[in-house]
C-alpha positions in Angstrom: 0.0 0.0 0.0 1.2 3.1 -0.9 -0.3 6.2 1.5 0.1 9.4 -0.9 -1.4 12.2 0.9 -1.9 12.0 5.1 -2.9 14.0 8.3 -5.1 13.7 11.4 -8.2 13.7 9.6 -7.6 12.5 6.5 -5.6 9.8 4.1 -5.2 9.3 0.4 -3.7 6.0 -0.5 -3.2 4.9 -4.0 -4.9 1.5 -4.7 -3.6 -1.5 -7.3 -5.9 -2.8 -9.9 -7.9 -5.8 -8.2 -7.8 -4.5 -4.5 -11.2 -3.7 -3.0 -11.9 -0.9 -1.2 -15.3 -2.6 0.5 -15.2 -5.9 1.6 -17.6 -8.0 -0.5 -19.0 -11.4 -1.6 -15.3 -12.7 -2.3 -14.0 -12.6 1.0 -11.0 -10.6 0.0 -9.1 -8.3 2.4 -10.2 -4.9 1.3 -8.0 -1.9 1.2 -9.7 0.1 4.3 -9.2 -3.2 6.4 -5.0 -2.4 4.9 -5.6 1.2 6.1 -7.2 0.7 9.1 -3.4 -2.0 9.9 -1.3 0.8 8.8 -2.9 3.6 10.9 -3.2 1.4 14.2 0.6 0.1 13.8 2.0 3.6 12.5 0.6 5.3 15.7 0.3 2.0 18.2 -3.5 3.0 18.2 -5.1 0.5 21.2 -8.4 -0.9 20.4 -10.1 -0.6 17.1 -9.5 2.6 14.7 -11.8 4.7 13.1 -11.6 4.9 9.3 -14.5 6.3 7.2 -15.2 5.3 3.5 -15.6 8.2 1.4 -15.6 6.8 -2.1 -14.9 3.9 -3.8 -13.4 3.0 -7.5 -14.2 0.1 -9.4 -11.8 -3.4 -8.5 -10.1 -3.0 -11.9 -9.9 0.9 -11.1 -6.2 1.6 -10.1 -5.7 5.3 -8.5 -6.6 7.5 -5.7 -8.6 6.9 -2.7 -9.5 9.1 0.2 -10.5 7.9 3.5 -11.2 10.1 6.7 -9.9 9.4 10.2 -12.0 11.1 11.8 -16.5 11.4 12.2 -15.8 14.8 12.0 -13.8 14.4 8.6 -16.5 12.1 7.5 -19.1 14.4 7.9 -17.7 16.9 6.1 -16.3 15.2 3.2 -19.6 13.1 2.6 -21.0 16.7 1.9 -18.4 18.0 0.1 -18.4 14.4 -2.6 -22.5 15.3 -2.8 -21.7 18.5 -3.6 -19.4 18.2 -6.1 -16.9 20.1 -4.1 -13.9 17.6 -4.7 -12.9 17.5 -8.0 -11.8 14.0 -9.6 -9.3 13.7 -12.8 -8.9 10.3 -14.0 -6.9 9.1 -17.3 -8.4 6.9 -19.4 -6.2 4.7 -22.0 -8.7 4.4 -25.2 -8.3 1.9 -28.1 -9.7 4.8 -30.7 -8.6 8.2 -31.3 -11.5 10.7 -30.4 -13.1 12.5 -33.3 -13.0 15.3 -31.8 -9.7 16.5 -28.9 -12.0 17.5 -26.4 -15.5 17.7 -25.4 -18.4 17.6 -23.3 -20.5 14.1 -23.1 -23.8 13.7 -21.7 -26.0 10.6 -22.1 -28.8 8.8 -19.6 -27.5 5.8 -18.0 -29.3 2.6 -16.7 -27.9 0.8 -14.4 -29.0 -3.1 -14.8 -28.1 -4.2 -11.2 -27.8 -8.3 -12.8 -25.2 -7.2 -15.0 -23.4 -5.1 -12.7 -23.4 -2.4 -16.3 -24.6 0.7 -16.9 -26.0 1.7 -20.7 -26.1 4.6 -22.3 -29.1 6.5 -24.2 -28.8 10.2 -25.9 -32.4 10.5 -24.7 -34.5 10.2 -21.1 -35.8 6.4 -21.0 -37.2 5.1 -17.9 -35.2 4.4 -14.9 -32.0 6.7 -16.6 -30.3 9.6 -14.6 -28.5 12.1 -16.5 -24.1 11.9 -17.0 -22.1 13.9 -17.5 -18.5 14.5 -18.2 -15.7 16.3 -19.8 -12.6 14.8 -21.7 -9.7 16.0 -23.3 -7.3 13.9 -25.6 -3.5 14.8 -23.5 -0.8 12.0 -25.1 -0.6 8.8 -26.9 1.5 5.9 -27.8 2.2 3.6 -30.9 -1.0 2.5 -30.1 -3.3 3.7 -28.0 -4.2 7.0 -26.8 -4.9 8.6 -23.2 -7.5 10.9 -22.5 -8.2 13.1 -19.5 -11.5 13.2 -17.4 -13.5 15.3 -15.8 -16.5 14.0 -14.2 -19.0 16.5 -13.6 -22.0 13.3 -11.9 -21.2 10.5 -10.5 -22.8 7.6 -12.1 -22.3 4.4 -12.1 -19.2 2.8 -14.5 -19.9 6.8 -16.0 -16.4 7.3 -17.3 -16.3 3.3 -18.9 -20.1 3.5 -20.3 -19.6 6.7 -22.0 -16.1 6.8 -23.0 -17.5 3.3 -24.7 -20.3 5.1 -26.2 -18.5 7.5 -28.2 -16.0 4.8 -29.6 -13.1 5.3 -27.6 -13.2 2.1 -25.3 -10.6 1.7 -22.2 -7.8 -0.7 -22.8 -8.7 -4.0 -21.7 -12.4 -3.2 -20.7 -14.3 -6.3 -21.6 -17.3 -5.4 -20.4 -17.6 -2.1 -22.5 -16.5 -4.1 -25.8 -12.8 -4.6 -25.9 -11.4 -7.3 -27.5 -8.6 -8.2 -25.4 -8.3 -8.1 -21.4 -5.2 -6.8 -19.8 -3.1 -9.6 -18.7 -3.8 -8.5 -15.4 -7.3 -8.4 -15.3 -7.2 -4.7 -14.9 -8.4 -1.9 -17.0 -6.5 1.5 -17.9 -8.4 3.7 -16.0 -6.4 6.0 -13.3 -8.5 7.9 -10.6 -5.6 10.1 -11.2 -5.9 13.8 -8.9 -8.2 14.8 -6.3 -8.1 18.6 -5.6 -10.4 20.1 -2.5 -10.2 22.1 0.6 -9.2 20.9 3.5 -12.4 19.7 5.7 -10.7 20.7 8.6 -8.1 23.0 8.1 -9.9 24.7 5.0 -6.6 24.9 2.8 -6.7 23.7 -0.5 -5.0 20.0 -1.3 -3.9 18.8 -4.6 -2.9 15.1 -4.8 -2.0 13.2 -7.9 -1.5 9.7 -8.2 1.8 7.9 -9.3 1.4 5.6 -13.1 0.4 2.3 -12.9 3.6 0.3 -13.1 3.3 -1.2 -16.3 5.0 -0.6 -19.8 1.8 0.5 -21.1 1.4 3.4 -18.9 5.3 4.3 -19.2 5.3 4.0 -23.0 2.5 7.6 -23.3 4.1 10.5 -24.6 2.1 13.7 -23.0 1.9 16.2 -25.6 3.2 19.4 -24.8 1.1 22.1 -23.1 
């Protein structure tokens, strides 16, 4: 585990592909359980340690995630996610050049809960909520290119069902239509910057993730600003 970003009341860690942030159905060890070790031995807590969930990111999601250490923290930041006040950045590796460099994409998702998949409709239908993001295309490879997103809901799969729906699917995102999985079972989507305000000390935070460590990610040029 890797903690990027940490105080009193809150801590960022970044999370591998596969980990969990919630424990689940399979049993695994989830990464708050990893957090909640690290913080007890770190400061030889006694008894149990408080660590709050904030957000979660898909299993094959690699990137940033925030938990708070305190109810206080908890509170706050649970306000601040449903407001929109913490902005998310993620990089998205895409099979498909995007028509256009950047943009604005908004569809209505349903969610089928049996699936565990959202789909996407350029119209209302029943049971859809509006999504909404904004993407810009930032550096390629021989192959592939990476594009930068800006979620402005927070839907579920948003980024892989629309990114999909326009034609640019994530890199080994089976579920969305690509052809191949990664050979680790992951897909190339970063969660990679959160920038807020302190929920306690009310000073702005910027935190950005480190690359995945894999050729793929390494092998992106960024294009020059």
């Amino acid at each position: 585990m890797q903690v990027v970003y940490e105080d009193n009341h809150v801590i960022i860690v970044y999370k591998e592909s596969g980990e969990i942030v919630q424990g689940d159905k399979t049993g695994d060890i989830p990464l708050a359980e990893t957090v909640k070790a690290y913080i007890k031995e770190k400061y030889a807590k006694p008894g149990m340690v408080f660590l709050g969930i904030v957000h979660r990111l898909d299993r094959p999601v690699s990137g940033l995630v925030m938990f708070a250490r305190t109810t206080k923290a908890l509170r706050r930041l649970n306000d601040m996610f449903r407001n929109g006040d913490i902005h998310k950045t993620y990089w998205a590796v895409v099979q498909e050049k995007p028509e256009e460099p950047e943009g604005l994409l908004e569809h209505w998702l349903v969610r089928n809960e049996k699936q565990n998949k959202s789909y996407a409709y350029y119209h209302e239908v029943p049971g859809s909520k509006l999504a909404a993001l904004k993407y810009r295309l930032i550096g390629q490879s021989d192959r592939y290119y990476l594009l930068e997103v800006n979620l402005l809901t927070g839907r579920h799969h948003q980024i892989r069902c629309q990114l999909a729906a326009m034609d640019c699917i994530i890199k080994g995102d089976l579920k969305y239509g690509a052809k191949r999985s990664n050979p680790d079972g992951s897909i190339s989507l970063l969660a990679r910057r959160l920038e807020f305000v302190h929920p306690v000390k009310k000073e702005p935070i910027v935190v950005e993730s480190p690359l995945p460590n894999d050729p793929l990610w390494q092998g992106i040029k960024l294009y020059q600003p």
